[in-house]
MIGUMI-305617 format. One record per residue (C-alpha): y, x, z; residue in three letters; residue number from 0. Coordinates in nm, 3 decimals. Example, Ala and Ser with C-alpha at 12.3 -4.5 7.8 and 13.67 -1.06 7.14 Angstrom:
% MIGUMI-305617
fise y -0.450 | x 1.230 | z 0.780 | residuo ALA | num 0
fise y -0.106 | x 1.367 | z 0.714 | residuo SER | num 1
//
This chain:
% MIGUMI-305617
fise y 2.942 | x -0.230 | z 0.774 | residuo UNK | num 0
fise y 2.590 | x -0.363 | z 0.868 | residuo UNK | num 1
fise y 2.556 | x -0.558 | z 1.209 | residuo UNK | num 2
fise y 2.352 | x -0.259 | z 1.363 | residuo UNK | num 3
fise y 2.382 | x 0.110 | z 1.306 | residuo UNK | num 4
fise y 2.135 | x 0.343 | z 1.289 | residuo UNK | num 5
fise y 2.152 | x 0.701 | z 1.482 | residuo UNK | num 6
fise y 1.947 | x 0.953 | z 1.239 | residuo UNK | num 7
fise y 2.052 | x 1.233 | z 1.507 | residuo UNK | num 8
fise y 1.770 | x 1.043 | z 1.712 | residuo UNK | num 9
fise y 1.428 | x 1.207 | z 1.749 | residuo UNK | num 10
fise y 1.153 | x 1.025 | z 1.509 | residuo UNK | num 11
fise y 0.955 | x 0.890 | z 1.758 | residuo UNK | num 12
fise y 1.287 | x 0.730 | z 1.904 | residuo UNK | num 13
fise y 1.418 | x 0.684 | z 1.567 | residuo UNK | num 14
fise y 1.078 | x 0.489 | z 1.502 | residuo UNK | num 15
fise y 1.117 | x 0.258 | z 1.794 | residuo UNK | num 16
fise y 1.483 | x 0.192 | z 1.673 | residuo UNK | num 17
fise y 1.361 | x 0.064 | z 1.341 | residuo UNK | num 18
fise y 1.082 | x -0.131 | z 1.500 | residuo UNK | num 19
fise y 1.387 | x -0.296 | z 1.739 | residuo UNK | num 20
fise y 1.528 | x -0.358 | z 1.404 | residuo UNK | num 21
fise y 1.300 | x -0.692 | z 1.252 | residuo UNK | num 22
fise y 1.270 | x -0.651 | z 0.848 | residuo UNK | num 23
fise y 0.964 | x -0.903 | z 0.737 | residuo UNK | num 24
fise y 0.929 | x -0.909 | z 0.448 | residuo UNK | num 25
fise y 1.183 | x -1.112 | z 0.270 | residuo UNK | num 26
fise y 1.430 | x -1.058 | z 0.544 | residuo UNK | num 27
fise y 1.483 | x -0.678 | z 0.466 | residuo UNK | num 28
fise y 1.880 | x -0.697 | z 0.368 | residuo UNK | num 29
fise y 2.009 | x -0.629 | z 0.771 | residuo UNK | num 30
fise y 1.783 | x -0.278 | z 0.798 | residuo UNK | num 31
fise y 1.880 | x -0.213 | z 0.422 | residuo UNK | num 32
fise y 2.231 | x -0.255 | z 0.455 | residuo UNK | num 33
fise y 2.188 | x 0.027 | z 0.810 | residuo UNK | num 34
fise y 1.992 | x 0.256 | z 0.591 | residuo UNK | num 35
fise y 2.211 | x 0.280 | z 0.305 | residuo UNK | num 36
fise y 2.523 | x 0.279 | z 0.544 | residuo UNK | num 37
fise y 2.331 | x 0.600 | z 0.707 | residuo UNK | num 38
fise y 2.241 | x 0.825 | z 0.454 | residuo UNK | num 39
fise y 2.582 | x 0.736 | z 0.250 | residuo UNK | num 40
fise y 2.735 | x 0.979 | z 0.566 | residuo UNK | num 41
fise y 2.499 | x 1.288 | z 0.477 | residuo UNK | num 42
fise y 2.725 | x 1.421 | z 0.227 | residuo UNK | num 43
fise y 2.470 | x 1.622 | z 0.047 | residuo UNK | num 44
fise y 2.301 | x 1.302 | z -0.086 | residuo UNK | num 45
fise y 2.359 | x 1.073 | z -0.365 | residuo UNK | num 46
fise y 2.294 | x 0.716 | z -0.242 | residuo UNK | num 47
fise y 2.228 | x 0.425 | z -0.521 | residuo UNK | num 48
fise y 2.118 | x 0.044 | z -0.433 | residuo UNK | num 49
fise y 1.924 | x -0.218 | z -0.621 | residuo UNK | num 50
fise y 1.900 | x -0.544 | z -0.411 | residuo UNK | num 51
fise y 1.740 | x -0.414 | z -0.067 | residuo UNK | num 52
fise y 1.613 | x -0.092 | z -0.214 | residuo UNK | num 53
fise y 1.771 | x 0.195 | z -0.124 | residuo UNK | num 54
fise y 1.748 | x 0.543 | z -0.297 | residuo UNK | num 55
fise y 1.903 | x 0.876 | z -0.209 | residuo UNK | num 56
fise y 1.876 | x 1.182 | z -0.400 | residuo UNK | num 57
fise y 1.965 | x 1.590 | z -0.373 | residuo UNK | num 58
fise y 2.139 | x 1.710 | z -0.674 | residuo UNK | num 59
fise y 2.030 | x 2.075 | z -0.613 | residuo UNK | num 60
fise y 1.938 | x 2.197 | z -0.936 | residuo UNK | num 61
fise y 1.585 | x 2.312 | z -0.784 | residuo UNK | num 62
fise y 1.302 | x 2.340 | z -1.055 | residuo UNK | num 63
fise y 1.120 | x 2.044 | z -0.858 | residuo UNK | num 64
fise y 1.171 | x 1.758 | z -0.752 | residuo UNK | num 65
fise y 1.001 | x 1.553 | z -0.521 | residuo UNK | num 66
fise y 0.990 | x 1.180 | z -0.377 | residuo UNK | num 67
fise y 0.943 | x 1.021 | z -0.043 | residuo UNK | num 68
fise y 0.920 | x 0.683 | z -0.051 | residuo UNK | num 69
fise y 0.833 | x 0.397 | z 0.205 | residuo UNK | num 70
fise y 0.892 | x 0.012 | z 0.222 | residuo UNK | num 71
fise y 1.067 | x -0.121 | z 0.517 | residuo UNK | num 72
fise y 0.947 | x -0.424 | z 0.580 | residuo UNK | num 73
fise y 0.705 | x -0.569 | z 0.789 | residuo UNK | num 74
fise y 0.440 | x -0.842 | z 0.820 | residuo UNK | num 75
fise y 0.498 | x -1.148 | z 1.023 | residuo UNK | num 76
fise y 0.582 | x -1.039 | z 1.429 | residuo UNK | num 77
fise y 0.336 | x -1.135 | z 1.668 | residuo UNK | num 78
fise y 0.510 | x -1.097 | z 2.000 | residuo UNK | num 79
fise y 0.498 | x -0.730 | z 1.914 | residuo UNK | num 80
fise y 0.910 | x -0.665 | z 1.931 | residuo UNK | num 81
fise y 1.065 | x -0.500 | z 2.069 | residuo UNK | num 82
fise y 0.917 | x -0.176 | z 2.065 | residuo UNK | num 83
fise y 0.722 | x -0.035 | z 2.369 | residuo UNK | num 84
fise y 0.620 | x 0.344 | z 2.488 | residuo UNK | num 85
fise y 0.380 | x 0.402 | z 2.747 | residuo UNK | num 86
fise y 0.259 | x 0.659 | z 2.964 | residuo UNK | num 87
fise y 0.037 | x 0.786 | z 2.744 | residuo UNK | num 88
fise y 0.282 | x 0.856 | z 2.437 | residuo UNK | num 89
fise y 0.167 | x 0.565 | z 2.234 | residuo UNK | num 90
fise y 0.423 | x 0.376 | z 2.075 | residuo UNK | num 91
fise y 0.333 | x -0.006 | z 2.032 | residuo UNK | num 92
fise y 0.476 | x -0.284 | z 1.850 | residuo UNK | num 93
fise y 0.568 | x -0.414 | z 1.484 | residuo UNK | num 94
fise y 0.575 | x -0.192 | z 1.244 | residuo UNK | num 95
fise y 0.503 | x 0.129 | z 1.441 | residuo UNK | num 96
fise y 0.200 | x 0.202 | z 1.258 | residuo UNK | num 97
fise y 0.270 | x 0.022 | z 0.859 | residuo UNK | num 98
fise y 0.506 | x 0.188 | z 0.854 | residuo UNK | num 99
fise y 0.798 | x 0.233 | z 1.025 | residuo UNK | num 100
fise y 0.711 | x 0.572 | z 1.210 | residuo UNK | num 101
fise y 0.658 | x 0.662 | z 0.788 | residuo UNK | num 102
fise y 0.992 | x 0.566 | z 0.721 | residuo UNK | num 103
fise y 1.204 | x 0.771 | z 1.057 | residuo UNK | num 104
fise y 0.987 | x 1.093 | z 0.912 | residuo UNK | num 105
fise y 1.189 | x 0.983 | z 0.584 | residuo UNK | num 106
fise y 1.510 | x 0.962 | z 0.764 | residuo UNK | num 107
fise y 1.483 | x 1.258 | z 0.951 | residuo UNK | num 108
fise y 1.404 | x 1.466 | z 0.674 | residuo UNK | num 109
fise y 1.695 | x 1.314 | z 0.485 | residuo UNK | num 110
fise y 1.916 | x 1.368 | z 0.776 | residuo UNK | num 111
fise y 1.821 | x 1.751 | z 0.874 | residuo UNK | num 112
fise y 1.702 | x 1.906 | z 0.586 | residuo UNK | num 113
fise y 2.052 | x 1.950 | z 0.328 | residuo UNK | num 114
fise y 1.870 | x 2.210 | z 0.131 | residuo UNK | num 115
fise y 1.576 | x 2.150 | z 0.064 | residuo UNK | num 116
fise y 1.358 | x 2.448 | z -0.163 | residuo UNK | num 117
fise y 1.286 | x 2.097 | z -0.383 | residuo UNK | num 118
fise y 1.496 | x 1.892 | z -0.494 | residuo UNK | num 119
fise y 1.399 | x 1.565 | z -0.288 | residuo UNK | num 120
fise y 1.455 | x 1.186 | z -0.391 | residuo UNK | num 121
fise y 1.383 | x 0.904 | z -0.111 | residuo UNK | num 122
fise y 1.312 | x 0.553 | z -0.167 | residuo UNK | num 123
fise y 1.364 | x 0.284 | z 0.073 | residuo UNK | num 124
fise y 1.197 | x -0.052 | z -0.064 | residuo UNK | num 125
fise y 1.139 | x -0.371 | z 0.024 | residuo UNK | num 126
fise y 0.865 | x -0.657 | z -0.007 | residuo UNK | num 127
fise y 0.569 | x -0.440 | z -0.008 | residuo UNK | num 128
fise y 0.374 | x -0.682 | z 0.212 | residuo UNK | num 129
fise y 0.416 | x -0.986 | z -0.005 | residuo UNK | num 130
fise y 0.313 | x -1.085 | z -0.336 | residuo UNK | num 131
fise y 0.292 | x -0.803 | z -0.613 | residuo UNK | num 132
fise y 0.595 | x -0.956 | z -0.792 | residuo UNK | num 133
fise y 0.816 | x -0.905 | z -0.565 | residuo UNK | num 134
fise y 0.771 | x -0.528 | z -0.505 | residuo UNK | num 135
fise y 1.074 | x -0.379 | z -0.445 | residuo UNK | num 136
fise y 0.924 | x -0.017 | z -0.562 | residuo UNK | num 137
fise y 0.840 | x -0.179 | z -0.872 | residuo UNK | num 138
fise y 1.161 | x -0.388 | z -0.904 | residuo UNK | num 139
fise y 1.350 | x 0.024 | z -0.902 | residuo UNK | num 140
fise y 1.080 | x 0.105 | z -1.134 | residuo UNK | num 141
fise y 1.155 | x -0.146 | z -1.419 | residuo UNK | num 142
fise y 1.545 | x -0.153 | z -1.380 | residuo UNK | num 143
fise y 1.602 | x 0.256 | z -1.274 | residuo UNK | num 144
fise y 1.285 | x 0.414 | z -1.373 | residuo UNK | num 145
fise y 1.526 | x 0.775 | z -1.392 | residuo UNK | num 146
fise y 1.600 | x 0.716 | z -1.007 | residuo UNK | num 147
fise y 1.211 | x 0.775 | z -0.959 | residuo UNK | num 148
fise y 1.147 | x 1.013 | z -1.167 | residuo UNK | num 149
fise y 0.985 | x 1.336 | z -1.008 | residuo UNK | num 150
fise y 0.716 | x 1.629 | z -0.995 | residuo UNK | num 151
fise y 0.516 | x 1.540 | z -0.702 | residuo UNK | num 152
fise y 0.554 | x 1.188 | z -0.471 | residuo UNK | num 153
fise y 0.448 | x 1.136 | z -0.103 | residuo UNK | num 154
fise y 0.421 | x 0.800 | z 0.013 | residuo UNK | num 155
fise y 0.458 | x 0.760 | z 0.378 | residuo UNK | num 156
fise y 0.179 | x 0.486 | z 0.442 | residuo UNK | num 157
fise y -0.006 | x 0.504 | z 0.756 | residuo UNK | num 158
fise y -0.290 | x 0.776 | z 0.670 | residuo UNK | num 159
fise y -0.342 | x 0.933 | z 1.062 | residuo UNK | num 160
fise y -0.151 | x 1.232 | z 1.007 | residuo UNK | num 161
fise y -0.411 | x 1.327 | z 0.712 | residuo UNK | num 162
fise y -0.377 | x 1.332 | z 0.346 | residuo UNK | num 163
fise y -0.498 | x 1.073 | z 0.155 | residuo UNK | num 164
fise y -0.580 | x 1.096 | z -0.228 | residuo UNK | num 165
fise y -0.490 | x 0.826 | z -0.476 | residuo UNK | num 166
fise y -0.598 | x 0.459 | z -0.427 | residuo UNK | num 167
fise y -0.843 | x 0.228 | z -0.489 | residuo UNK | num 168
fise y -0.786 | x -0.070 | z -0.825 | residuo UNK | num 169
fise y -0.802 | x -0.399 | z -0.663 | residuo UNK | num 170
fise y -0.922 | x -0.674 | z -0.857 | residuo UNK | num 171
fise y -0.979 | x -1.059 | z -0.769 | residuo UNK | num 172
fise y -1.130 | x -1.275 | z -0.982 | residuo UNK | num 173
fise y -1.270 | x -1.695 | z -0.970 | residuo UNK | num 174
fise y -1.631 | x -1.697 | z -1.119 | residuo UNK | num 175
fise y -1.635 | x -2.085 | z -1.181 | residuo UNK | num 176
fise y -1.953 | x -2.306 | z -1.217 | residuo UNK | num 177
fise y -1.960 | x -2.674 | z -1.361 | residuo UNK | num 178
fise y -2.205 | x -2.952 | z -1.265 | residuo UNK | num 179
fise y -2.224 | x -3.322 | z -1.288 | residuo UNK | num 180
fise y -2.085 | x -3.592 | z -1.035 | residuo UNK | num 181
fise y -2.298 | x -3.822 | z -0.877 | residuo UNK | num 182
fise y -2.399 | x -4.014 | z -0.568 | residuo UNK | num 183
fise y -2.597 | x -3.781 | z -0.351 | residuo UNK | num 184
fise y -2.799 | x -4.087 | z -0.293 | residuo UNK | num 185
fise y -2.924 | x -4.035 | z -0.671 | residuo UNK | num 186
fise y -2.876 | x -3.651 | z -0.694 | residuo UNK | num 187
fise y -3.100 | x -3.630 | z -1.000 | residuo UNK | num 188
fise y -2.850 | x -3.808 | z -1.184 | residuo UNK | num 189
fise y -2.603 | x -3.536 | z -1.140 | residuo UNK | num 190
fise y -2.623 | x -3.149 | z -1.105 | residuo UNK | num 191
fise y -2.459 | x -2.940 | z -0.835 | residuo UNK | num 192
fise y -2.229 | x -2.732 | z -0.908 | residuo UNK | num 193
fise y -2.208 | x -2.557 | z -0.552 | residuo UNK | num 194
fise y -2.619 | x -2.485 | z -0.626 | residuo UNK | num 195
fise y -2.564 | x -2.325 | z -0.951 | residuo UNK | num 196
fise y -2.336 | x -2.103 | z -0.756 | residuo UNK | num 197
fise y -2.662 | x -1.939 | z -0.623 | residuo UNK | num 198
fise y -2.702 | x -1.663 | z -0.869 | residuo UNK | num 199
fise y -2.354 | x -1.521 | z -0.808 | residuo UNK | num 200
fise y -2.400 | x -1.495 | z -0.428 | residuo UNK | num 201
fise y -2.740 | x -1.363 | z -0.513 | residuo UNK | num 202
fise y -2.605 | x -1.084 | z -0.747 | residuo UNK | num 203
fise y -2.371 | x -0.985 | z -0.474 | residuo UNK | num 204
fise y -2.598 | x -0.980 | z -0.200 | residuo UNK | num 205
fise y -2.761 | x -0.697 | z -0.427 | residuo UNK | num 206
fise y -2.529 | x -0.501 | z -0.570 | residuo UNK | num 207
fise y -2.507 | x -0.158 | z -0.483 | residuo UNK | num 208
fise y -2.149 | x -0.053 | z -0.565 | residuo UNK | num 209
fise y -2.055 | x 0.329 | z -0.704 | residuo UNK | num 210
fise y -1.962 | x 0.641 | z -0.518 | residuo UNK | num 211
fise y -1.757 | x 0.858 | z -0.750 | residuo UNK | num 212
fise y -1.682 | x 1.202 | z -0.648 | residuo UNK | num 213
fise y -1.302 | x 1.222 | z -0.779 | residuo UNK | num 214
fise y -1.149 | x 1.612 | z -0.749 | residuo UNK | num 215
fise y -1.377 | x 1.654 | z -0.472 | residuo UNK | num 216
fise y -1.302 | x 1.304 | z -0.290 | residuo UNK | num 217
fise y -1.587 | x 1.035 | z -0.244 | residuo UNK | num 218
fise y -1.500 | x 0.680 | z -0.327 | residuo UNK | num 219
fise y -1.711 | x 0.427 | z -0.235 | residuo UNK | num 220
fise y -1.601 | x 0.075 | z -0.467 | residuo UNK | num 221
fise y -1.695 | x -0.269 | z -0.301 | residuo UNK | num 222
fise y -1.770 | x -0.600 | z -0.478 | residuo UNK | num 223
fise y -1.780 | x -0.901 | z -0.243 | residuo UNK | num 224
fise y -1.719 | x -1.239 | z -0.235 | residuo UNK | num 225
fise y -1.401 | x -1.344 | z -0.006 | residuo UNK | num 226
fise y -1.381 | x -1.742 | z -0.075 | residuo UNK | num 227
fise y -1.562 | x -2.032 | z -0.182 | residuo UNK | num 228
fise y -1.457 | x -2.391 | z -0.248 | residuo UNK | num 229
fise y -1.641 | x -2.708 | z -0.376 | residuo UNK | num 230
fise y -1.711 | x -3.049 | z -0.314 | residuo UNK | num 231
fise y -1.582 | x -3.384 | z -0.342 | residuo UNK | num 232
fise y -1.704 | x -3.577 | z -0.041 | residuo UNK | num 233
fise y -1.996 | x -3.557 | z 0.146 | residuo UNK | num 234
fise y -2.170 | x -3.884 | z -0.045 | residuo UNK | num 235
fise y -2.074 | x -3.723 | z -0.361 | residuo UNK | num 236
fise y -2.263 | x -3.440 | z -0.549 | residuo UNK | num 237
fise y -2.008 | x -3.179 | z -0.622 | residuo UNK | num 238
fise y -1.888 | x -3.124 | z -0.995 | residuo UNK | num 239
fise y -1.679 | x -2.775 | z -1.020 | residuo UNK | num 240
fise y -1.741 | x -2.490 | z -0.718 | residuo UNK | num 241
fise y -1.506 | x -2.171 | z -0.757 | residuo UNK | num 242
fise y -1.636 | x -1.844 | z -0.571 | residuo UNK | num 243
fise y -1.394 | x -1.603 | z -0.520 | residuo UNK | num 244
fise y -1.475 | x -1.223 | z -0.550 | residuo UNK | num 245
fise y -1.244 | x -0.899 | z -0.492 | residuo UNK | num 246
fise y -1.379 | x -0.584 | z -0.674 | residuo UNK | num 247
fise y -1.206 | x -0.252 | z -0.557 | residuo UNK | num 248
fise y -1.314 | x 0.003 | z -0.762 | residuo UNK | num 249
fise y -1.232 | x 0.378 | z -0.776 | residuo UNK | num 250
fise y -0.943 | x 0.531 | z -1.019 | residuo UNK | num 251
fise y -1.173 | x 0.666 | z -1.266 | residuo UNK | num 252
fise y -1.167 | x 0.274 | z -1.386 | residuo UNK | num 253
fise y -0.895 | x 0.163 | z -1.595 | residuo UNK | num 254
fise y -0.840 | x -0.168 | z -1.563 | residuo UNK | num 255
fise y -0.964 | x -0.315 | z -1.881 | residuo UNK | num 256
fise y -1.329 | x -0.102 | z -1.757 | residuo UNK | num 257
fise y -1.285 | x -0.267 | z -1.405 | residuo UNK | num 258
fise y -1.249 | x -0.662 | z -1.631 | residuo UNK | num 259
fise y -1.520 | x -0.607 | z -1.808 | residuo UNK | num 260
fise y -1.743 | x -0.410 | z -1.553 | residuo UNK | num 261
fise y -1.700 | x -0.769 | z -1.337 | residuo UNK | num 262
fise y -1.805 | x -0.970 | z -1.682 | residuo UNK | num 263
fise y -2.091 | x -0.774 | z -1.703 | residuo UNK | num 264
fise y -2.252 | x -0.809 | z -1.366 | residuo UNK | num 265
fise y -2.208 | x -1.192 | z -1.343 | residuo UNK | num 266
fise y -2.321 | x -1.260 | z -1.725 | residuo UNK | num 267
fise y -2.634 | x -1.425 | z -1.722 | residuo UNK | num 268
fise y -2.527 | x -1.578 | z -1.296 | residuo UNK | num 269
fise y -2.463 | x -1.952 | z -1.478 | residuo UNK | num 270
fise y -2.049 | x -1.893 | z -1.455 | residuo UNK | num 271
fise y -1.878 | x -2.146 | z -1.663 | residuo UNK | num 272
fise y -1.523 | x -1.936 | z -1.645 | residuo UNK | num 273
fise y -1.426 | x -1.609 | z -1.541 | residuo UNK | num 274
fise y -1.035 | x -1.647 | z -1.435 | residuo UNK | num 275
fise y -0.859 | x -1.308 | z -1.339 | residuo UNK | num 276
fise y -0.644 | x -1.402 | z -1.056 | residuo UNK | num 277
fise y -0.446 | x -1.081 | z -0.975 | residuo UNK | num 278
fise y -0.511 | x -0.703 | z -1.113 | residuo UNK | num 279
fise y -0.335 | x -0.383 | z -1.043 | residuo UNK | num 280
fise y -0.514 | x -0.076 | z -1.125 | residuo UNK | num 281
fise y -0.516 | x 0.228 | z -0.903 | residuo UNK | num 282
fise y -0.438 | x 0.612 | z -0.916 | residuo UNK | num 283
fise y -0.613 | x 0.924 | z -0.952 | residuo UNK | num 284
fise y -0.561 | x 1.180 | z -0.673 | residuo UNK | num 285
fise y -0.340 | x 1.420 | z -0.888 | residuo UNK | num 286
fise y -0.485 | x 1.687 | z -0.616 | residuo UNK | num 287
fise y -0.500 | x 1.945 | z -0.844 | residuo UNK | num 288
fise y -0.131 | x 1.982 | z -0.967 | residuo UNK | num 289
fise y 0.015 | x 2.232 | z -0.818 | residuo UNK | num 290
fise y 0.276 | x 2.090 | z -0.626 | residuo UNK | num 291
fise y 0.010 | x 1.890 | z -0.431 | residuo UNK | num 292
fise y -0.178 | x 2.158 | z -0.357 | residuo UNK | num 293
fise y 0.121 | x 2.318 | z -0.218 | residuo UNK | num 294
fise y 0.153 | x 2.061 | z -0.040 | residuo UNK | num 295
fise y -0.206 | x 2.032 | z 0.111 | residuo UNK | num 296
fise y -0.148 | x 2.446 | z 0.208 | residuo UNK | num 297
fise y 0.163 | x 2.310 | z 0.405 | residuo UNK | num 298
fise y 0.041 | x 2.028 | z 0.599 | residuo UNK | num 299
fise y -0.337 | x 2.149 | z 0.699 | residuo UNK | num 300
fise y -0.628 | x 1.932 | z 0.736 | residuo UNK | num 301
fise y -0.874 | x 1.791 | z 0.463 | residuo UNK | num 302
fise y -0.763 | x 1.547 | z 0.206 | residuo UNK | num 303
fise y -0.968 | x 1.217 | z 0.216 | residuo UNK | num 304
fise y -0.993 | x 0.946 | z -0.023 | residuo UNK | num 305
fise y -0.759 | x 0.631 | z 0.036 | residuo UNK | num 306
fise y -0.956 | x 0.319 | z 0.083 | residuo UNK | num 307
fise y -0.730 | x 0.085 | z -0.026 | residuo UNK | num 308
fise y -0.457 | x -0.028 | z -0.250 | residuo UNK | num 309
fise y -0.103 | x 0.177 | z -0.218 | residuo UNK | num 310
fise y 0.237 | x 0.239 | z -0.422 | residuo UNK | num 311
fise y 0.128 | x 0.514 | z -0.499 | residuo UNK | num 312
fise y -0.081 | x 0.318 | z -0.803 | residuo UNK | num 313
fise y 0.259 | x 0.289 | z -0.874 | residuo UNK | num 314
fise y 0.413 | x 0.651 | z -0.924 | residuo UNK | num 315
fise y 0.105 | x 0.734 | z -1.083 | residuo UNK | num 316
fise y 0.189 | x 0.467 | z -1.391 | residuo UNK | num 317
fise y 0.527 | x 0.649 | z -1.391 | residuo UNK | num 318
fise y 0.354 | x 0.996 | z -1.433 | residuo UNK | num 319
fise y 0.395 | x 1.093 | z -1.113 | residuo UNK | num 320
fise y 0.128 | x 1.257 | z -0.915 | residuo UNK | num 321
fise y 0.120 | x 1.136 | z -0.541 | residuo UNK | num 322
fise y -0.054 | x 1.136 | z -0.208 | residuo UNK | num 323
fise y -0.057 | x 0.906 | z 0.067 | residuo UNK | num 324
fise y 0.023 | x 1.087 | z 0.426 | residuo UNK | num 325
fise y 0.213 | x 0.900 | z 0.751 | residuo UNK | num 326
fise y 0.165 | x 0.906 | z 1.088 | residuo UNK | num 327
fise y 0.016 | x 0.582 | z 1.119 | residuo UNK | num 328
fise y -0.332 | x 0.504 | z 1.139 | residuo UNK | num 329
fise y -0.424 | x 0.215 | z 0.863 | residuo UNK | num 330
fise y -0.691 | x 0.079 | z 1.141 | residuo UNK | num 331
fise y -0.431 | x -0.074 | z 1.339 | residuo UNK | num 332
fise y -0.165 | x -0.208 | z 1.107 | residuo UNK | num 333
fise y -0.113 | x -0.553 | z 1.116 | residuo UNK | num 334
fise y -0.270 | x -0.607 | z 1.414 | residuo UNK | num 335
fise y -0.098 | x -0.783 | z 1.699 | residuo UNK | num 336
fise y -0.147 | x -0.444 | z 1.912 | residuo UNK | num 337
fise y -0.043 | x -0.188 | z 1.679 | residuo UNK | num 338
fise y 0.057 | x 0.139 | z 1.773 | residuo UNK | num 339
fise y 0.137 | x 0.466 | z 1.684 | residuo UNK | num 340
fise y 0.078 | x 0.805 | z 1.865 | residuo UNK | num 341
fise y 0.418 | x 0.947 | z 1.905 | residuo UNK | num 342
fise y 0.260 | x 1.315 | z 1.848 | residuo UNK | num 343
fise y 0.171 | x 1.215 | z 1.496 | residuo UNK | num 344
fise y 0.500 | x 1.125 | z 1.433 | residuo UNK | num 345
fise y 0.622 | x 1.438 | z 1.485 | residuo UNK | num 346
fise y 0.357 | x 1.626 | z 1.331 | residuo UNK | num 347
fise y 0.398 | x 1.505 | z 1.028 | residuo UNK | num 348
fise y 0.776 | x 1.548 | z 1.045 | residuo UNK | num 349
fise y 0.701 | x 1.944 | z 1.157 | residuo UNK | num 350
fise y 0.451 | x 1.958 | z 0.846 | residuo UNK | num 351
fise y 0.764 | x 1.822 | z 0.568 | residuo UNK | num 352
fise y 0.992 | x 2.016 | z 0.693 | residuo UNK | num 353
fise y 0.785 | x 2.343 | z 0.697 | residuo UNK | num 354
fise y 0.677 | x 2.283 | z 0.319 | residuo UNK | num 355
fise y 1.022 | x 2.170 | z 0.253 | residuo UNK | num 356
fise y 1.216 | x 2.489 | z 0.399 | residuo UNK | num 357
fise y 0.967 | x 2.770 | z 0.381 | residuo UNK | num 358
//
């Protein structure tokens, strides 16, 4: 039995603060993973499987479609942000509320109250999201159990305001490295600087003017930018190696061999010694136009918009699996030492699942 239970007959906004009281950083997700599987292995209308701290439940209804909910349940570091507060105002603060805890209680709920679904629903639980690609727990499932995933139509729960949110951006980060010469910056000429020949790359940032692809009707806007830069030796010696490091997030039309060489091509004539890709993971098309999605943008109102950003849902695309992005979180505040989440989002998007789910 795990130390702490958890009460899915709880509302989601309480059910949210309850899992917020309950710390899961990531690497420290076993406690809450051990309450959630212990939980849904009472709803007897559920099949319940576990690989490491990834949990995955499943409806065996024989429906004609089948689709996933899946959120990660850990957390970044706490910043004096737990436990859990609710004010006045119906805001919900501390870690977690917003990325995405308040996502995962819409899971629970849905798993708790809804035994027959008109789908066929599968939801995933996973851990390490946070932390180094690697150590995905979403992916870990996906290599060992790719059947437990597999589905028609996946939502992801990440914090998206209440709205739907279309695919996800590629990420790429790469170090454009320049060489130089050592020498005593008392007798510069004797040497060449390697930070200098840097120039051109900051240069051809400053001026580049990234795309705006218009993807089944939603505008991504890509971004390539510099994010860190390191050289020198001492300050009496000129510098022999600088490394500038650059993040390109690009829009899903890209594969991820176009997004390489799209970075190769900008910086070729910049003086870069060595391109060295330092971590890659494509992104996902919006998948708006199957017809489960649309069913599902009928259900839950509003106007898709694109998602700014890298998601799991990258993830269920490379498994064939169309999916969205739409919690009750809002992005702008996760991570943040005062983040929040408006208690009537939680519950609207609850009210919106259940309403595609059961009508």
């Amino acid at each position: 039995m795990p130390e702490t239970a958890l009460d899915l007959t709880l509302d989601a906004p309480a059910l949210t603060a309850a899992l917020v009281d309950f710390p899961s950083v990531s690497g420290t997700e076993k406690p809450l993973a051990d309450a959630i599987e212990e939980a849904l292995r009472e709803l007897p209308h559920l099949t319940v499987d576990r690989h490491g701290n990834n949990v995955v439940a499943r409806t065996r209804l024989g429906r004609s479609e089948r689709v996933v909910l899946a959120g990660h349940i850990d957390t970044v570091p706490i910043a004096g942000n737990v436990p859990s507060r609710l004010d006045d105002d119906g805001i919900l603060w501390g870690c977690g509320t917003s990325d995405m805890k308040s996502g995962v209680a819409v899971q629970l709920r849905i798993a708790a109250t809804v035994p027959e679904p008109n789908r066929d629903l599968t939801f995933v639980f996973y851990d390490n999201e946070e932390v180094a690609a690697h150590l995905n727990g979403l992916g870990h499932v996906a290599e060992a159990h790719p059947d437990w995933l597999v589905g028609d139509f996946a939502v992801l729960l990440e914090p998206s305001d209440a709205q739907v949110e279309g695919g996800c951006q590629g990420t790429l980060r790469v170090h454009l490295r320049t060489k130089g010469e050592r020498a005593h910056s008392a007798r510069s000429w004797m040497g060449s600087n390697a930070i200098h020949t840097a120039g051109p790359i900051l240069a051809r940032l400053a001026s580049y003017e990234p795309r705006r692809p218009v993807i089944d009707g939603l505008e991504y806007r890509e971004g390539l930018n510099a994010v860190g830069i390191e050289g020198g030796v001492a300050t009496n010696v000129i510098p022999d190696e600088c490394t500038v490091v650059v993040n390109y997030r690009y829009a899903p039309d890209r594969s991820m061999a176009e997004a390489e060489e799209h970075v190769r091509e900008v910086f070729a004539d910049c003086g870069v010694s060595e391109i060295v890709v330092d971590d890659h993971t494509g992104g996902a098309l919006p998948g708006l136009s199957h017809p489960a999605a649309a069913a599902f943008m009928e259900a839950v109102g509003g106007t898709a918009q694109p998602k700014f950003g890298w998601t799991d849902v990258s993830r269920f695309s490379a498994l064939g699996v169309p999916a969205v992005n739409y919690g009750p979180g809002d992005a702008l505040f996760a991570h943040k030492r005062d983040e929040h989440v408006a208690v009537d989002k939680i519950t609207h998007c609850e009210d919106r699942l259940r309403e595609w789910l059961t009508s």
